[in-house]
C-alpha positions in Angstrom: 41.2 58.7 44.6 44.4 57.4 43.8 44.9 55.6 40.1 47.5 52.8 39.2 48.8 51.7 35.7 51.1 49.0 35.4 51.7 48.4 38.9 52.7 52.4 39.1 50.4 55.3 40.6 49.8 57.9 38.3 49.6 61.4 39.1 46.0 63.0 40.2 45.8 66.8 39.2 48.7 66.3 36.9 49.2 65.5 33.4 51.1 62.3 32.3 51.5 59.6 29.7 51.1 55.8 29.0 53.3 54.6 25.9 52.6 57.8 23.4 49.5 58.9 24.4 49.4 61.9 27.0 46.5 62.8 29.3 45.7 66.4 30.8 46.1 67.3 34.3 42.2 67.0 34.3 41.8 63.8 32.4 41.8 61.1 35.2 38.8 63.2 37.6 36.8 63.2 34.1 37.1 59.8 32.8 34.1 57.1 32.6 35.0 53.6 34.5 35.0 52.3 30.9 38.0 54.9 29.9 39.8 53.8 32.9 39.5 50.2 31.9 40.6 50.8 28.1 44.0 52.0 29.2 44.7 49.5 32.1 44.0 52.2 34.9 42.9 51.0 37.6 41.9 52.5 40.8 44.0 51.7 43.8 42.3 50.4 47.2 41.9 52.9 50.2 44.4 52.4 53.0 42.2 51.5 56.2 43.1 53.5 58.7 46.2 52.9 60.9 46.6 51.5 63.9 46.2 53.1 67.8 48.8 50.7 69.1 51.8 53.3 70.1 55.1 52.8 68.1 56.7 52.9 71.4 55.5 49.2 71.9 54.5 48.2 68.5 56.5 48.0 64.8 53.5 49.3 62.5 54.1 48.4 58.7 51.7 49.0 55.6 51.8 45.8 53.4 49.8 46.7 50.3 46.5 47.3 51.7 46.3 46.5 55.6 48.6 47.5 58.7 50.7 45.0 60.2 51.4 45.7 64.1 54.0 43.2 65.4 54.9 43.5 69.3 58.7 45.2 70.0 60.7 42.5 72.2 59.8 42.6 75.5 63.0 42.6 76.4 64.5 45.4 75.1 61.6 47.2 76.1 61.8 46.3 79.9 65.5 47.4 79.8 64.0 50.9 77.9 62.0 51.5 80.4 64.2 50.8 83.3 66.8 53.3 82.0 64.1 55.5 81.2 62.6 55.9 84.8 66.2 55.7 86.5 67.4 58.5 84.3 64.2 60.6 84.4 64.4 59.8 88.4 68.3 61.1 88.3 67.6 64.1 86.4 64.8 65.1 89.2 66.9 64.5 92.1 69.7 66.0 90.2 68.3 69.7 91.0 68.4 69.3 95.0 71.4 67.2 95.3 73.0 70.4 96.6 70.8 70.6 99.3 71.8 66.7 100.6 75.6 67.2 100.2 75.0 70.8 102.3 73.4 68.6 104.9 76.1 66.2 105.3 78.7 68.9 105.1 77.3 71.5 107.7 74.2 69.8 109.3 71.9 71.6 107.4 68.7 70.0 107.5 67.0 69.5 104.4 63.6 71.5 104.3 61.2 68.8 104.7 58.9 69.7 101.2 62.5 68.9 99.2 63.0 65.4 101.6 59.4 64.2 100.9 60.1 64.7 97.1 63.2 63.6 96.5 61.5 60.3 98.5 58.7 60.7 96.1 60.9 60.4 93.0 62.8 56.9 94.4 59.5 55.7 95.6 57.9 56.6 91.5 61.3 54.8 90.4 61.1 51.9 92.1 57.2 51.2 91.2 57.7 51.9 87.3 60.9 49.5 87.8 59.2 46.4 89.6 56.1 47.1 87.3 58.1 46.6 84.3 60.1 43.2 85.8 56.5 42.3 86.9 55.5 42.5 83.2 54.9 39.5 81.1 53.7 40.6 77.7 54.0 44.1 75.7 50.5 44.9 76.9 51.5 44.9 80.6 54.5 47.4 79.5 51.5 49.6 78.2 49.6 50.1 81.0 52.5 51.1 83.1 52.0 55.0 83.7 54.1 57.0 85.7 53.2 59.6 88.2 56.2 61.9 88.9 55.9 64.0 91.9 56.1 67.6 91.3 59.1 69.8 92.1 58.6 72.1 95.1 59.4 75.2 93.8 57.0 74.4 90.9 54.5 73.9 93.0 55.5 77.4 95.0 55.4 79.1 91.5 52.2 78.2 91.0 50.6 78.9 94.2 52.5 82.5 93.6 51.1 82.9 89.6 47.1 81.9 91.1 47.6 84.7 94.0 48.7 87.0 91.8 45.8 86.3 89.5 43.4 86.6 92.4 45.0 89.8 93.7 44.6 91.5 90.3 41.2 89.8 90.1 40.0 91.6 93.5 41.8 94.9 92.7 40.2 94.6 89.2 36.7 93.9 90.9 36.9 96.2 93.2 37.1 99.4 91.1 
């Protein structure tokens, strides 16, 4: 419990003082209702808990005793979110745009798993982007989840770490 004098918490497990008397570390944990009372001590209200909305969307503010949750501007959260996919989109591409300048240079095809991805990421841009134009309040911006493709050679490495766990597996079980 948490115990107020004046306006100002007092210390629980600690000792303190109002005007010129002075309480033990243990005095506020052992004190009758009526005790509290006599010296203005009151105990303070529990904090309900706070809030699920995500401070992504929402500016979440204890007044006194309750939560406040008041909705971010929309706009500045549609242009967020706009940079947010265009740059996360940029960064993905970023790791293959070797392979594209290689193709235009020497006729090089692109292997088709790297062609379909780097598709994939526009394609997951452009949906989070009209999405968040399509948008009219903060809760639309909420249920907007993206869905990133996954990087070939990430999928590669794991199809290489699960047969090399199933190799060991079979050599393990077969001793």
């Amino acid at each position: 419990m948490k115990y107020i004098h004046n306006d100002h918490p007092l210390p629980n497990g600690s000792s303190f003082t109002i005007g010129d008397e002075r309480f033990g570390s243990n005095w506020l944990s052992n004190a009758t209702p009526e005790m509290l009372t006599e010296r203005g001590i009151t105990i303070a209200p529990s904090v309900p808990p706070r809030p699920a909305e995500s401070e992504k969307f929402y500016y979440i503010t204890l007044d006194g005793n309750s939560w406040t949750v008041t909705p971010k501007n929309l706009d500045m959260l549609k242009r967020g979110m706009t940079a947010n996919a265009n740059r996360s989109a940029h960064s993905m591409l970023a790791g293959s745009d070797y392979m594209v300048v290689k193709q235009a240079e020497t006729g090089v095809g692109v292997l088709p798993q790297w062609a379909d991805y780097r598709s994939a990421v526009r394609e997951e841009s452009n949906r989070i982007t009209a999405a968040v134009e399509a948008a009219t309040d903060v809760a639309g911006l909420e249920a907007i989840k993206n869905n990133w493709p996954r990087n070939p050679d990430a999928i590669a490495e794991e199809a290489r770490r699960e047969a090399e766990a199933e190799a060991g597996k079979l050599e393990r079980d077969g001793d």
